[in-house]
C-alpha positions in Angstrom: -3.4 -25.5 15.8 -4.6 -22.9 13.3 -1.6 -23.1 10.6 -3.3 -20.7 8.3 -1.8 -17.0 7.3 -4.1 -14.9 6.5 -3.1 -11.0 4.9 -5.7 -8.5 4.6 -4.7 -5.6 2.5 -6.8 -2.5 2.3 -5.8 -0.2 -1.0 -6.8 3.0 -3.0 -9.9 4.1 -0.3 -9.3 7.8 -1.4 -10.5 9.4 1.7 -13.6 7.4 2.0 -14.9 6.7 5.3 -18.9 6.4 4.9 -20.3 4.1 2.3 -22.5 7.0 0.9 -21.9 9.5 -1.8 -21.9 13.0 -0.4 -22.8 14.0 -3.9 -26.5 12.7 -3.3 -26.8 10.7 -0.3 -26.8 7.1 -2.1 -26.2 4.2 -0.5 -22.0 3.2 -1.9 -20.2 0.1 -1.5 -17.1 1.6 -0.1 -15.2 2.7 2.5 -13.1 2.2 6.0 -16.5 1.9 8.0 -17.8 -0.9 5.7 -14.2 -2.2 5.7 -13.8 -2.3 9.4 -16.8 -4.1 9.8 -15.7 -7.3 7.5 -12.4 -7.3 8.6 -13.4 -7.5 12.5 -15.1 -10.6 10.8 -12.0 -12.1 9.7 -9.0 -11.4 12.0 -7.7 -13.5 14.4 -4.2 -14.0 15.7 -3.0 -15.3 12.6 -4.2 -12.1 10.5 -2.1 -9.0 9.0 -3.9 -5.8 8.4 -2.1 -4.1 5.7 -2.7 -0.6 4.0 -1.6 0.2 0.7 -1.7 3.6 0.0 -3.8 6.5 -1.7 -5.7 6.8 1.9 -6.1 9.9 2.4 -7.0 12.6 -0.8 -10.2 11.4 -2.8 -13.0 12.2 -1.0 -14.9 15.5 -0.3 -14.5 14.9 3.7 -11.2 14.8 2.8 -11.0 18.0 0.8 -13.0 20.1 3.4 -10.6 18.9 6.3 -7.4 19.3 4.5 -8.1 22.6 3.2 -10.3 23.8 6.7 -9.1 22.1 9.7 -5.4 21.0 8.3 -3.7 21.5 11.8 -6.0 18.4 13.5 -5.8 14.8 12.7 -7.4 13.8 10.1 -10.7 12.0 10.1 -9.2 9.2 7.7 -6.1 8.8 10.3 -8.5 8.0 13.4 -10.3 5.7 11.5 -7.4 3.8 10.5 -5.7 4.0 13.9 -9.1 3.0 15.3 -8.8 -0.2 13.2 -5.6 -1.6 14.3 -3.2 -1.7 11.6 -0.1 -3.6 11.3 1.6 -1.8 9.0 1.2 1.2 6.3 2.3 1.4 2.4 2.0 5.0 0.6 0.7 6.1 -2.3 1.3 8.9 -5.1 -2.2 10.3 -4.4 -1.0 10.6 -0.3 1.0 13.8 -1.5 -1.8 15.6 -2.7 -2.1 17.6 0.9 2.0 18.5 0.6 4.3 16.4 3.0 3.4 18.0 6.5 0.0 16.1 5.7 1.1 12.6 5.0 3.6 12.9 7.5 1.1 14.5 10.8 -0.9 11.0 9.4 1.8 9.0 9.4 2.9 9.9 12.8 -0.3 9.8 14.3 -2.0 6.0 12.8 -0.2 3.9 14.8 1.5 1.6 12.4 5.0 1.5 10.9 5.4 2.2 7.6 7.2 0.2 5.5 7.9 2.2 2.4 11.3 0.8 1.8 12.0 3.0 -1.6 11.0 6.5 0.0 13.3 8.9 1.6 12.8 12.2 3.4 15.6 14.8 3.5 18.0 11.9 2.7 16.9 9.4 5.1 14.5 5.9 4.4 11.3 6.7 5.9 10.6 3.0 6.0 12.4 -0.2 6.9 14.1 -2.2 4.3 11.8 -5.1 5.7 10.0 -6.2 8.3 9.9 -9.8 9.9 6.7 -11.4 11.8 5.5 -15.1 12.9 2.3 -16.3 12.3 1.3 -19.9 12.7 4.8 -21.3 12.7 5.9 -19.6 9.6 8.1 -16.7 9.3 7.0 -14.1 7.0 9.4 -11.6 5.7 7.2 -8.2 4.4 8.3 -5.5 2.0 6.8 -2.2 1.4 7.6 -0.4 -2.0 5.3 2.4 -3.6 5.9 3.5 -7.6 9.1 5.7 -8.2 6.4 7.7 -10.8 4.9 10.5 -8.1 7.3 13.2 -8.9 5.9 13.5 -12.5 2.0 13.8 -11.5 2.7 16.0 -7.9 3.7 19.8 -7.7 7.4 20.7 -6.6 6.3 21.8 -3.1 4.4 18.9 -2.2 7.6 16.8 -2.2 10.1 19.2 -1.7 12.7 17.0 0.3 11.2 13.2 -0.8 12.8 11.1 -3.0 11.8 7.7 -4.4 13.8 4.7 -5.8 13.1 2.3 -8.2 10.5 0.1 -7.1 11.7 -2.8 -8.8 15.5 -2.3 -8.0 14.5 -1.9 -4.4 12.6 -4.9 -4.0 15.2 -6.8 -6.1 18.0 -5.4 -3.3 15.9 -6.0 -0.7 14.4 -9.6 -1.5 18.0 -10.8 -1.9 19.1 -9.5 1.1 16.3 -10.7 3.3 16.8 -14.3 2.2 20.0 -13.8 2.8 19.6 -12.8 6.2 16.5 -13.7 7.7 15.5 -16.9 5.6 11.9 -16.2 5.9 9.2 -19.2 4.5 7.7 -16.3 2.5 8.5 -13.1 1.3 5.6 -10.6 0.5 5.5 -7.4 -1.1 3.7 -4.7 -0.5 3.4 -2.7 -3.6 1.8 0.7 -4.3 1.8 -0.1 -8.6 0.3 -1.9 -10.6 1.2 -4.1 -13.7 2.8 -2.8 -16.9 1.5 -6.1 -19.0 -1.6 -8.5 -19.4 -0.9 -11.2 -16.9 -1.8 -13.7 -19.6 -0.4 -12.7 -22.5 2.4 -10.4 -21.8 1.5 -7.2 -23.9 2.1 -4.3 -22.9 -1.2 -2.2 -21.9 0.0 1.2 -21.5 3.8 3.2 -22.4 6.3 1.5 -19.9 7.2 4.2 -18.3 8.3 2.8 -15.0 4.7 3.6 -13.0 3.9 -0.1 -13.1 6.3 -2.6 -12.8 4.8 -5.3 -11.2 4.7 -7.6 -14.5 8.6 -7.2 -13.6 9.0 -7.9 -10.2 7.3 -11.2 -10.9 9.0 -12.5 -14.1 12.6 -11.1 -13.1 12.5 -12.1 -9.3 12.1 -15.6 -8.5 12.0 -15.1 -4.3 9.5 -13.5 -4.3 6.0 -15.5 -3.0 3.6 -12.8 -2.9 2.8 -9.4 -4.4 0.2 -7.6 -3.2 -0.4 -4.4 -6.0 -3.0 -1.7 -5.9 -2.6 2.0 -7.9 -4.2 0.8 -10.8 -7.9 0.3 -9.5 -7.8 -3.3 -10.9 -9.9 -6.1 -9.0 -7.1 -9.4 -9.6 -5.9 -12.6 -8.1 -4.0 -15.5 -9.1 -1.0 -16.9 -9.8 2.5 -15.7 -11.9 5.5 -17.2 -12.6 5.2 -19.1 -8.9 4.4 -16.1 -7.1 0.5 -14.7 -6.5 -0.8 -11.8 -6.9 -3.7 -9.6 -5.9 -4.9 -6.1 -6.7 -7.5 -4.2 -5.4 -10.0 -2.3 -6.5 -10.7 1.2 -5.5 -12.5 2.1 -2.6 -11.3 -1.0 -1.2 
């Protein structure tokens, strides 16, 4: 039997779906299309397909659809539905179109979100967790996206969303799915990055609550995995017993 897990976690693809740049035709390394193809590669019945947010605003298919043909499904939200998800993160940059956007893409990819700190006109828009077998293990999955949106998007674009503290939230919601479910791993999904250097523990920016994800490690010792994007970073290793990735953007 095949006992290994394996996560695949797209992140930050800002709208690209073509791995050319519409700005002169060159051949890019980026993009769902190019993504699709290695992750056919890769999946089997013990694979997740996560996204992690910032999907949809970044690219100049994007801004022609959004601002021409707003009332149809978006290219982006086809692509990803084509590709099978398992389950959906968001991102600051997915407000960029105003809520009826993320929301007609939401609705329409075909895979739960799991944002557990976001609410829409007072209600979570996401689980508190979710809970899934693969290989014999029992994997507990939490989806959280920075708290920091409201200071970067305009009033109307969020008018009735609200975010929590991504660290309190996970905090909350790692205690109370051990408590509960008594997964073999618990895995974050995290639209943030990391407020310190991994290796040294400086700060690399103002702590201004955008990033906490040097905090979530060092302050919450259930969690196995945190999976962090936002910051455009290409990482991997190990923290404090839990690992950690980030990806870079476009990817």
């Amino acid at each position: 039997m095949n006992n290994r897990i394996r996560i695949l976690v797209t992140s930050d693809v800002h709208g690209s779906i073509y791995p050319y740049s519409y700005a002169d035709g060159s051949q890019q390394n980026q993009g769902f299309a190019q993504l699709s193809s290695l992750i056919e590669s890769l999946r089997d019945e013990n694979t997740l397909l996560l996204d992690n947010g910032d999907s949809l605003e970044g690219s100049p298919l994007s801004f022609f659809h959004y601002h021409k043909h707003a009332d149809v499904i978006a290219p982006v939200t086809t692509v990803m539905r084509a590709m099978h998800y398992d389950y959906v993160n968001i991102g600051n940059h997915d407000f960029n179109y105003g809520e009826t956007a993320l929301l007609n893409h939401l609705d329409h990819v075909d895979a739960p979100c799991i944002t557990a700190n976001y609410q829409y006109k007072g209600v979570p828009y996401g689980p508190n967790y979710v809970i899934r077998e693969l290989a014999g293990k029992k994997i507990a999955l939490i989806g959280i996206t920075t708290q920091y949106t409201p200071h970067w998007e305009t009033a109307d674009h969020i008018k009735y969303s609200r975010f929590e503290d991504a660290f309190e939230s996970l905090k909350k919601n790692v205690a109370l799915v051990k408590k509960l479910e008594k997964p073999d791993y618990i895995v974050a999904l995290y639209h943030g990055g990391f407020e310190r250097d991994l290796k040294m523990g400086f700060l690399t920016g103002e702590d201004t609550g955008e990033n906490e994800g040097y905090q979530m490690m060092t302050m919450i010792p259930d969690l196995d995995v945190l999976l962090a994007g936002h910051q455009h970073n290409s990482l991997c290793g190990t923290f404090n017993h839990t690992a950690y990735t980030e990806t870079a953007a476009d990817g």
